[in-house]
LOFI-834490 format. One record per residue (C-alpha): residue number from 0; residue in three letters; chain; x, y, z. Coordinates in nm, 4 decimals. Layout:
i; aa; ch; xx; yy; zz
NUM; ALA; A; X; Y; Z
...
***
This chain:
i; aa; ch; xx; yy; zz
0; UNK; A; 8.9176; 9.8931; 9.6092
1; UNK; A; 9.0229; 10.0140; 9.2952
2; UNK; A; 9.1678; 9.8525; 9.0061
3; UNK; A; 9.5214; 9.9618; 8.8698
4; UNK; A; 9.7046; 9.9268; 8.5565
5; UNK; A; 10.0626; 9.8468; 8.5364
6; UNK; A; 10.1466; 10.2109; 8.3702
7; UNK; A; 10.4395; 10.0206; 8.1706
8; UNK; A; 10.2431; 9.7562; 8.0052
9; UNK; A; 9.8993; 9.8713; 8.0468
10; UNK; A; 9.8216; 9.5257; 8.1815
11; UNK; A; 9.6053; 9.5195; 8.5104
12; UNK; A; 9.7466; 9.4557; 8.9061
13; UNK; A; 9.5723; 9.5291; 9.1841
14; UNK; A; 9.6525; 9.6830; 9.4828
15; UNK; A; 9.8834; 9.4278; 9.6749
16; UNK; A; 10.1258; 9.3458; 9.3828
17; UNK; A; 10.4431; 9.3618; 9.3654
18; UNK; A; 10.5496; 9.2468; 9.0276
19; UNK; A; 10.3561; 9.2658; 8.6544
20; UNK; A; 10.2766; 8.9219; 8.5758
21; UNK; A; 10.2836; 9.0940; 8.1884
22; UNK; A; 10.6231; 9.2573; 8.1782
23; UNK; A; 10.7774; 9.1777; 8.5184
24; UNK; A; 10.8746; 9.4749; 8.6166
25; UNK; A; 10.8800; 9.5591; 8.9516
26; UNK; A; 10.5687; 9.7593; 9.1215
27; UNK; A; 10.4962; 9.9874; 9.4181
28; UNK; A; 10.2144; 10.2220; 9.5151
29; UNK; A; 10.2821; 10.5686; 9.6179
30; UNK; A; 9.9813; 10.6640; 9.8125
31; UNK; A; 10.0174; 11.0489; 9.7466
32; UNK; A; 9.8928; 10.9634; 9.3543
33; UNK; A; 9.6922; 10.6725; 9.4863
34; UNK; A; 9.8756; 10.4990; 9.1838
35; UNK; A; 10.0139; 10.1918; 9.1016
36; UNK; A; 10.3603; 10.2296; 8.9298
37; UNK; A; 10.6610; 10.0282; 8.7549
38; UNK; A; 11.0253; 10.0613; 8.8615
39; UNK; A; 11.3133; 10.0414; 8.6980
40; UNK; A; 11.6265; 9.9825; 9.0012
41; UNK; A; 11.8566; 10.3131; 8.9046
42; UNK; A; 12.1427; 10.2236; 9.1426
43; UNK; A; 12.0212; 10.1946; 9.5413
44; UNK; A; 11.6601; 10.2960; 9.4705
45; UNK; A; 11.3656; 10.2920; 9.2178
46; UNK; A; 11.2769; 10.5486; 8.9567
47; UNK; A; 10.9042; 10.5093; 8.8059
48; UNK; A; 10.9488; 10.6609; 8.4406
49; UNK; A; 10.5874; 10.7118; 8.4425
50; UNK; A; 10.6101; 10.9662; 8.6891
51; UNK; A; 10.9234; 11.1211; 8.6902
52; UNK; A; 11.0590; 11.0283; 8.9784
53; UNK; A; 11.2646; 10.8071; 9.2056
54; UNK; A; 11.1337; 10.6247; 9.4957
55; UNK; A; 11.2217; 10.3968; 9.7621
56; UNK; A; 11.0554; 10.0904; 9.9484
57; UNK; A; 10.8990; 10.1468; 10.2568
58; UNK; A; 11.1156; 9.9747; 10.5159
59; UNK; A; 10.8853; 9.6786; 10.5696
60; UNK; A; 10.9543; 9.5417; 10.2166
61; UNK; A; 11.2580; 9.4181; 10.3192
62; UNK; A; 11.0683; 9.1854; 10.5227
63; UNK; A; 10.8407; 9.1160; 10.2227
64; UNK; A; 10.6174; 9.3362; 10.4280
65; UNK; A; 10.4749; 9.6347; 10.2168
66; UNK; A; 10.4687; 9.7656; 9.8348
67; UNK; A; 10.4078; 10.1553; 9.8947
68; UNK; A; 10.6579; 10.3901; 9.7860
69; UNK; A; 10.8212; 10.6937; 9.9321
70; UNK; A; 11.0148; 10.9708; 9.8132
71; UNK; A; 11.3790; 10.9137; 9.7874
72; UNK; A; 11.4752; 11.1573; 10.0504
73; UNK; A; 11.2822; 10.9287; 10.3400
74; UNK; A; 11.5060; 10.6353; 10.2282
75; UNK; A; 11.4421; 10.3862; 10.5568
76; UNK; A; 11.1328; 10.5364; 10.6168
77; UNK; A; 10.7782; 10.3589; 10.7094
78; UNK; A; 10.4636; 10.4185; 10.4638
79; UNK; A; 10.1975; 10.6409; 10.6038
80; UNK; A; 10.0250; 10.3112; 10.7263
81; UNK; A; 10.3623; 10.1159; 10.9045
82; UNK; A; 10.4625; 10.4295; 11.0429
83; UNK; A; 10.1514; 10.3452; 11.3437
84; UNK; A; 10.3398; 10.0455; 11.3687
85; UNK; A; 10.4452; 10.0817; 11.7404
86; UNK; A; 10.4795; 9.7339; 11.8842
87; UNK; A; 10.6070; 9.4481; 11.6372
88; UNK; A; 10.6450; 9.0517; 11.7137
89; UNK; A; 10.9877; 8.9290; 11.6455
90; UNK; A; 11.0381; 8.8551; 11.2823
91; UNK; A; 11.3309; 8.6367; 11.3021
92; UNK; A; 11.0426; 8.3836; 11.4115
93; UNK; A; 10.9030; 8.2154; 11.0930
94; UNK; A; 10.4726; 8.2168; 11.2471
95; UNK; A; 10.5357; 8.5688; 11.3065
96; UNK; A; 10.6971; 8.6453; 11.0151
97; UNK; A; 10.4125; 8.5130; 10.7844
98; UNK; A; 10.1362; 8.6837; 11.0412
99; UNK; A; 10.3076; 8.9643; 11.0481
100; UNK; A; 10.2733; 8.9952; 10.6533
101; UNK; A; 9.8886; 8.9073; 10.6745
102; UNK; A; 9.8555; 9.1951; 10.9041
103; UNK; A; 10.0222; 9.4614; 10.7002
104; UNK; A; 9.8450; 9.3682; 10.4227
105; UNK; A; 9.4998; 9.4314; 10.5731
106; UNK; A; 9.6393; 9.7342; 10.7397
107; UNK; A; 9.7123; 9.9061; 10.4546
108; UNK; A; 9.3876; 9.8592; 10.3200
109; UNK; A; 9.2699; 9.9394; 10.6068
110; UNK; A; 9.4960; 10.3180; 10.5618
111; UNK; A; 9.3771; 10.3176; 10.1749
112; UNK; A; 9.0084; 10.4003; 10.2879
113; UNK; A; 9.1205; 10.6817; 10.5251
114; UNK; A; 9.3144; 10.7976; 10.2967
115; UNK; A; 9.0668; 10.8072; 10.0402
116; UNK; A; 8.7945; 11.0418; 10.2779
117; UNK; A; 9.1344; 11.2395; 10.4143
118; UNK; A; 9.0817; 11.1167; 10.7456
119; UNK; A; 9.3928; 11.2363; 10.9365
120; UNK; A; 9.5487; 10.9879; 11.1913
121; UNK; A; 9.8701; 11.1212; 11.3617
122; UNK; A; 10.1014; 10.8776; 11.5338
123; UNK; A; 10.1353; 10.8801; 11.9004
124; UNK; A; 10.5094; 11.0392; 11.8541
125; UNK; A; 10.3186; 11.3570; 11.6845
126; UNK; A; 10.0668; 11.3737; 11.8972
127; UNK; A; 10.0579; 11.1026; 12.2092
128; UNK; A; 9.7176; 11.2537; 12.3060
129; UNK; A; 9.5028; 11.1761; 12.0232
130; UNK; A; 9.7868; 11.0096; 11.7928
131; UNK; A; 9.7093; 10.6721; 11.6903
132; UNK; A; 9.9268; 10.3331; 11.7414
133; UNK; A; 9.9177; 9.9482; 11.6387
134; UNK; A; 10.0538; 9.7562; 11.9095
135; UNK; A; 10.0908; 9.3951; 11.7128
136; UNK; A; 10.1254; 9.1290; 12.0208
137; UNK; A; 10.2057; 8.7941; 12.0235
138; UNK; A; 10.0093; 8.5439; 12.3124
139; UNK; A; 10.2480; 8.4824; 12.6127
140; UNK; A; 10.3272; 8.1543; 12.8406
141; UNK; A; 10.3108; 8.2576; 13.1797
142; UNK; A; 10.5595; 8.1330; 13.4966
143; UNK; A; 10.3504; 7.8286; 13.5027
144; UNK; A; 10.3355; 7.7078; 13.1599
145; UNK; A; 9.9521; 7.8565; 13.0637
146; UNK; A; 9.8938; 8.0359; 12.7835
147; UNK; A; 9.8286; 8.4151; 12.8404
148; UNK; A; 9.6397; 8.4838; 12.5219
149; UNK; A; 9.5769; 8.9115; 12.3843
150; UNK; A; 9.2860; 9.0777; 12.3513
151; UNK; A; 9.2403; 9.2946; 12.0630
152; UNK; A; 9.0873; 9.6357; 12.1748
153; UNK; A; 9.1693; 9.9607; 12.1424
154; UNK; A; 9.2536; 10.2205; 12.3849
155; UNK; A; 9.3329; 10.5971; 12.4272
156; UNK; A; 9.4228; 10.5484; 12.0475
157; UNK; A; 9.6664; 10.2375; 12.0700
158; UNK; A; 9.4853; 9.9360; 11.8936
159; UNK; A; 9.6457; 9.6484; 12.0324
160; UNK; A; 9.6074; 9.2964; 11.7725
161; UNK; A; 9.6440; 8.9592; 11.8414
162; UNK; A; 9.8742; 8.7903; 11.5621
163; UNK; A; 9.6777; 8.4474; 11.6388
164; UNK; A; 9.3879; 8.6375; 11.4487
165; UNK; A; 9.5633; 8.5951; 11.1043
166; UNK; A; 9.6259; 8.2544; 11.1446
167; UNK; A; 9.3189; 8.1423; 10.9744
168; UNK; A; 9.2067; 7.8372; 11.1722
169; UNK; A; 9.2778; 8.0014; 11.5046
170; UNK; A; 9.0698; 8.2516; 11.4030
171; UNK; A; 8.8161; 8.0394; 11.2524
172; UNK; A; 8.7905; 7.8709; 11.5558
173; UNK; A; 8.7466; 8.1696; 11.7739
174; UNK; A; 8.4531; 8.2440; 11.5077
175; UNK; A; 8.2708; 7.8838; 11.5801
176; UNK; A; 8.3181; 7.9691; 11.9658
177; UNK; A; 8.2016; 8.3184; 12.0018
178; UNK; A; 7.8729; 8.2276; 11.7621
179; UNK; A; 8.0325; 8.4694; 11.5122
180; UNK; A; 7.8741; 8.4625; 11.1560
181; UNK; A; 8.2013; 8.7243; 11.0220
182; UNK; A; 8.5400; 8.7168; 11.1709
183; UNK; A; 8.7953; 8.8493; 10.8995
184; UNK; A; 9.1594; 9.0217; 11.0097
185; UNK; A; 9.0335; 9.3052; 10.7919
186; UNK; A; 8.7266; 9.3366; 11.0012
187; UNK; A; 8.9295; 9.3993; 11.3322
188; UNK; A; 9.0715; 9.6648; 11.1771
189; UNK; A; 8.7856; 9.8022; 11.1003
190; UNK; A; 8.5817; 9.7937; 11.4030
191; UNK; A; 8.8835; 9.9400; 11.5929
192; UNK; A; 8.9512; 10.2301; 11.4049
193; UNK; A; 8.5913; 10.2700; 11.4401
194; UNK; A; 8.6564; 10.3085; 11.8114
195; UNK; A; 8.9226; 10.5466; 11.7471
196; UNK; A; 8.7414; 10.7917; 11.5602
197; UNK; A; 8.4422; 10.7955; 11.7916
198; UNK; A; 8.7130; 10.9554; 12.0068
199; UNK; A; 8.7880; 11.1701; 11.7496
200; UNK; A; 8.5215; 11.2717; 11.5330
201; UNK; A; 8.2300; 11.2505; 11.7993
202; UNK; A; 8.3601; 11.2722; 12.1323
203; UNK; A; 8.6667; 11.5291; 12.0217
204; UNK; A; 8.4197; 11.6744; 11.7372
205; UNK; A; 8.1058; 11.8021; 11.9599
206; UNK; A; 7.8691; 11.5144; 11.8543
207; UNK; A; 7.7681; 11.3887; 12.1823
208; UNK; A; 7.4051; 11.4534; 12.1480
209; UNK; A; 7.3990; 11.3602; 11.7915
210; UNK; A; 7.5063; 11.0218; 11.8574
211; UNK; A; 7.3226; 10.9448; 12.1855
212; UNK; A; 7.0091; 11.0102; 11.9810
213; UNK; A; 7.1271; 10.7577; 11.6823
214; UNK; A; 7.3244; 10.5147; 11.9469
215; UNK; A; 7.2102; 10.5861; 12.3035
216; UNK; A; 7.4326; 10.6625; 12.5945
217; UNK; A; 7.7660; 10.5646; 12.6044
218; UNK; A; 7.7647; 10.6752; 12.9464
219; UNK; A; 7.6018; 10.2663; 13.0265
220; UNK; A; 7.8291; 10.0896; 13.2603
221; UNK; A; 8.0858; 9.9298; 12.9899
222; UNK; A; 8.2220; 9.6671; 13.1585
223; UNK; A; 7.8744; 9.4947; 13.2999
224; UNK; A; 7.7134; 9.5518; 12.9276
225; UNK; A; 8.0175; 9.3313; 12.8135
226; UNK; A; 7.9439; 9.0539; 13.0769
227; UNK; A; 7.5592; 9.0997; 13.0551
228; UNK; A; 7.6196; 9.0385; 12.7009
229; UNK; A; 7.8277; 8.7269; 12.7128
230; UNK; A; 7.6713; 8.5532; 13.0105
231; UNK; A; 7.2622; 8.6371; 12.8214
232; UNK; A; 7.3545; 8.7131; 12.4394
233; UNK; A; 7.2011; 8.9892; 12.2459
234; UNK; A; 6.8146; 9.0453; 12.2929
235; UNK; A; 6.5752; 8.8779; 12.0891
236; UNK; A; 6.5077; 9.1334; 11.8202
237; UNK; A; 6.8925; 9.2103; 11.7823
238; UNK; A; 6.8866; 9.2261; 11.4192
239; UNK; A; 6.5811; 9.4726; 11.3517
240; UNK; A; 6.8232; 9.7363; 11.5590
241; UNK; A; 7.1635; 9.6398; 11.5229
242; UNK; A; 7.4154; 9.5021; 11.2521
243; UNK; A; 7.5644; 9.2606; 11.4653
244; UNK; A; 7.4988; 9.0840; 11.7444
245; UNK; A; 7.7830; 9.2570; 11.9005
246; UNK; A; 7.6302; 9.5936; 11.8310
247; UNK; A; 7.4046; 9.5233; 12.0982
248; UNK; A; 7.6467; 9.5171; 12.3446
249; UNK; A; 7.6913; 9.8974; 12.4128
250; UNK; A; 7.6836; 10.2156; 12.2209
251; UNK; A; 8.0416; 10.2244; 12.1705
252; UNK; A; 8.0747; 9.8250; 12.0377
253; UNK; A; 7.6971; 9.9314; 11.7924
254; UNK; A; 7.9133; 10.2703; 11.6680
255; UNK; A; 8.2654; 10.0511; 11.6177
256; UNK; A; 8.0507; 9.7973; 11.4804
257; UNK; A; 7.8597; 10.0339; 11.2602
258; UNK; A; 8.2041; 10.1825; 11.1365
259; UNK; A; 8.3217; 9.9250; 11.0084
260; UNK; A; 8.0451; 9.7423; 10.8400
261; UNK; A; 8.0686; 10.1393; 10.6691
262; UNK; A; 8.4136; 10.0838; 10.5672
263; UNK; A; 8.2737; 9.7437; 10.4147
264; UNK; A; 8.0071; 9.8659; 10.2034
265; UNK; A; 8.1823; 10.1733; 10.0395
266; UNK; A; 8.5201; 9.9565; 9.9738
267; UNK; A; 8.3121; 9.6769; 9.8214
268; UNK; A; 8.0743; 9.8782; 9.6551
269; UNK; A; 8.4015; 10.0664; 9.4631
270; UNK; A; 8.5119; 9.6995; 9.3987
271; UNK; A; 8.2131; 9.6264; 9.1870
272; UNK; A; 8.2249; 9.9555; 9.0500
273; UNK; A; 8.5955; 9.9420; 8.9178
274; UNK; A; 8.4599; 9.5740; 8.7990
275; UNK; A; 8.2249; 9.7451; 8.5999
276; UNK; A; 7.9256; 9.5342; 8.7778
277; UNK; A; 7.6014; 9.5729; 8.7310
278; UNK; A; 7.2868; 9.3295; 8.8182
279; UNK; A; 6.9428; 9.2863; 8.6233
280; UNK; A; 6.8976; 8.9751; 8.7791
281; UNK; A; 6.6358; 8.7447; 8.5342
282; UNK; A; 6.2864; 8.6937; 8.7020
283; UNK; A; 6.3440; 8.9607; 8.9621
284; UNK; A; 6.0368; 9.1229; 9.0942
285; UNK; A; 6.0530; 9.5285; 8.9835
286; UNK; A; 6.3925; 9.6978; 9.0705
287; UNK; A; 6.4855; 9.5928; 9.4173
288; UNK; A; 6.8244; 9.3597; 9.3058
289; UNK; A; 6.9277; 9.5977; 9.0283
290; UNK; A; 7.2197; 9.7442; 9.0489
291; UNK; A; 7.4900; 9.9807; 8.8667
292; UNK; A; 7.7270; 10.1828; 9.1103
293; UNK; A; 7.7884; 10.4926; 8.8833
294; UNK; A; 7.8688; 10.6881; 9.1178
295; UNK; A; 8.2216; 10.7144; 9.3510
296; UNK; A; 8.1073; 10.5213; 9.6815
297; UNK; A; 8.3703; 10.6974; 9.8908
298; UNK; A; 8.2663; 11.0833; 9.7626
299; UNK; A; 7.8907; 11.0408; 9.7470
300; UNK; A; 7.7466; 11.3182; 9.9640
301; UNK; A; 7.3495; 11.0817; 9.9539
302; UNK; A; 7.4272; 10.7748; 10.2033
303; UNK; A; 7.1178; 10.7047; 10.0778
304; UNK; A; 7.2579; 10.5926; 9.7211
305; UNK; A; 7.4980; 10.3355; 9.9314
306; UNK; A; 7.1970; 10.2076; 10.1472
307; UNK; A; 7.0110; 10.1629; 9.7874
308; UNK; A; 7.3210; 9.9952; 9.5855
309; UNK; A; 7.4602; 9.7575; 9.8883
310; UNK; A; 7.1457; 9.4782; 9.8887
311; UNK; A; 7.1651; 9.3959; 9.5737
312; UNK; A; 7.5601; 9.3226; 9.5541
313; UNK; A; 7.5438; 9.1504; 9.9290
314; UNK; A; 7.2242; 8.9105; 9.7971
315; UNK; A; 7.4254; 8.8170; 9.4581
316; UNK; A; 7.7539; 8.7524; 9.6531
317; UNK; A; 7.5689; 8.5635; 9.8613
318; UNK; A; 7.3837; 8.3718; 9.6428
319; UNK; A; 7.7152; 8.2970; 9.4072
320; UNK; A; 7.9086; 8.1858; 9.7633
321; UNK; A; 7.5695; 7.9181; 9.7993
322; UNK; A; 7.6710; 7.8016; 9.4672
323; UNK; A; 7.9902; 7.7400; 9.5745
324; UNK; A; 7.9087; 7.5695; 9.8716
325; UNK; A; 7.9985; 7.8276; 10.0922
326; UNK; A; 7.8451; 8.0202; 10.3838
327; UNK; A; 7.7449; 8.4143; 10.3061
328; UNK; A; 7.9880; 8.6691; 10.1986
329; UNK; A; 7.7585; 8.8860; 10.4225
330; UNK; A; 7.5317; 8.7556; 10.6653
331; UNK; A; 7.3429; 9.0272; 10.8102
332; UNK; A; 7.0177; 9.2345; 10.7077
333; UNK; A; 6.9226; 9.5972; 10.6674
334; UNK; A; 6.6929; 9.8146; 10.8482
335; UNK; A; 6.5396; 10.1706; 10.8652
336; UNK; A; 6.7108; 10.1978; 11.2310
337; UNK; A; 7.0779; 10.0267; 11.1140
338; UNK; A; 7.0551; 10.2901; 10.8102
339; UNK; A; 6.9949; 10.5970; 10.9999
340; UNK; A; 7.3032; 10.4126; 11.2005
341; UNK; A; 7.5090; 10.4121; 10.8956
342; UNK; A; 7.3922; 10.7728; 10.7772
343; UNK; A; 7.5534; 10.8971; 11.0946
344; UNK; A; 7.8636; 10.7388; 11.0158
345; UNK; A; 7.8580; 10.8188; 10.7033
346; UNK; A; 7.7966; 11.2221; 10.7992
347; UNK; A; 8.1449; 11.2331; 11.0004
348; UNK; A; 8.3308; 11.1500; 10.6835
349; UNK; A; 8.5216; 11.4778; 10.5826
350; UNK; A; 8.5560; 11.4544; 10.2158
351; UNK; A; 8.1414; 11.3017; 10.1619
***
């Protein structure tokens, strides 16, 4: 992620803000500049002086749901990321209301990287074949007073998300009980776009034979890998082929998997690079924990300068989270095999 600058003060904000700390003016970020901007009200909407022109909220800030901006003519409108929005929990409950916020937070990063490599995601009222949709569900009580919990998935494009996963010690507690070592909101997201675009950009796209080579076949019974996988585990030697347990599972769950854990490197690796990071760690042996990310992780053509750059940030954030008494920012490993994984990814990515 980026950093910003509040273009009033100069002072930086980052990506979620609403208001300069500096000069407390109010902020927004209009996602066809990928800028952060200040507003001045000029009667019922907002003009940025900066840029010449007057916006409004999307229609989930009134719900201290969303800071992106859009023209004033779609007044009422959704942002390019709540638009997906198809399925809501009632907000007029307070645990929703607060989830609900978590969520759309995370989902608009989430939208910021697609944006970013032009990745074009229709919603299912432009296009209800291959349009894409957020179902946001709350767990039910059925007749007899059990709960009826949701399962976060994805399919035919609709991503359906539990709002129990951004309550953080529900979800930290599904993370003890599935053995999970990385369970973030953030990271659903991630993994099931990742199964949206394997629709898209491999099944839609003519990559079939591409990504059986890279993946295997997807053509595997689905539903007994799932239970073979949570009645045994993943095989022994999990990690030297896959970059999550999970992965194992089935082609699809190693590609979704693989997406995501994508998404992660290039967003953190622009983090460190807007931070102006770079590591010569003391008493290192050669170059292998150097780092400097002069490059733009989400246009570089060469996977191979991510696969190069990402060790070294994942084995100092780690090491600084140890400090801290804290478990890994990011506890998996690297291989040739999970690389040429990530390369594949990496090639369906229109704007690398």
């Amino acid at each position: 992620m980026r950093l910003f600058r509040c273009d009033a003060c100069d002072n930086t904000v980052h990506f979620d803000n609403t208001v300069c700390v500096a000069c407390a003016r109010r902020l927004g970020w209009f996602p066809d500049a990928f800028a952060m901007t200040a507003l001045e009200p000029v009667g019922d909407h907002l003009r940025s002086p900066h840029l010449g022109r007057d916006f409004v909220y999307c229609a989930n800030a009134a719900h201290d749901a969303c800071n992106w901006l859009l023209p004033i003519e779609r007044a009422g409108e959704l942002c390019p990321a709540c638009r997906h929005n198809r399925t809501i929990p009632a907000l007029d409950v307070a645990d929703n209301l607060a989830a609900f916020r978590r969520i759309t937070r995370d989902e608009r990063h989430l939208f910021y990287s697609l944006l970013r490599w032009g990745l074009d995601a229709p919603t299912k009222s432009e296009d209800p074949v291959a349009g894409l949709a957020f179902d946001f569900l709350a767990d039910a009580v059925a007749a007899d007073g059990t709960l009826v919990p949701v399962t976060t998935g994805h399919a035919d494009g609709v991503i359906t998300l539990a709002i129990s996963e951004a309550d953080d010690a529900e979800r930290e507690r599904r993370r003890t009980d599935l053995g999970e070592p990385y369970r973030t909101l953030l990271g659903h997201f991630r993994h099931e776009i990742g199964h949206y675009f394997w629709d898209r950009l491999v099944r839609d796209g003519g990559r079939l034979d591409a990504f059986r080579a890279v993946f295997g076949d997807e053509r595997a019974d689905y539903g007994a890998a799932l239970a073979r996988h949570y009645d045994l585990g993943p095989p022994p030697n999990w990690s030297q082929n896959f970059v999550s347990a999970y992965a194992s599972a089935h082609p699809w769950e190693d590609f979704a998997e693989t997406w995501a854990h994508h998404m992660h490197m290039v967003d953190a690796l622009e983090t460190a690079r807007a931070f102006g990071l770079e590591l010569a760690p003391h008493g290192a042996a050669g170059e292998t924990l150097a780092l400097e990310v002069d490059f733009d992780p989400y246009r570089v053509a060469d996977f191979g300068r991510l696969a190069t750059a990402w060790p070294p940030l994942t084995v100092a954030l780690n090491a600084i989270n140890r400090s801290l008494g804290q478990r890994d920012v990011y506890p998996f490993v690297s291989t040739p095999t999970i690389e040429a994984k990530l390369a594949f990814v990496h090639g369906l990515l229109p704007s690398v």
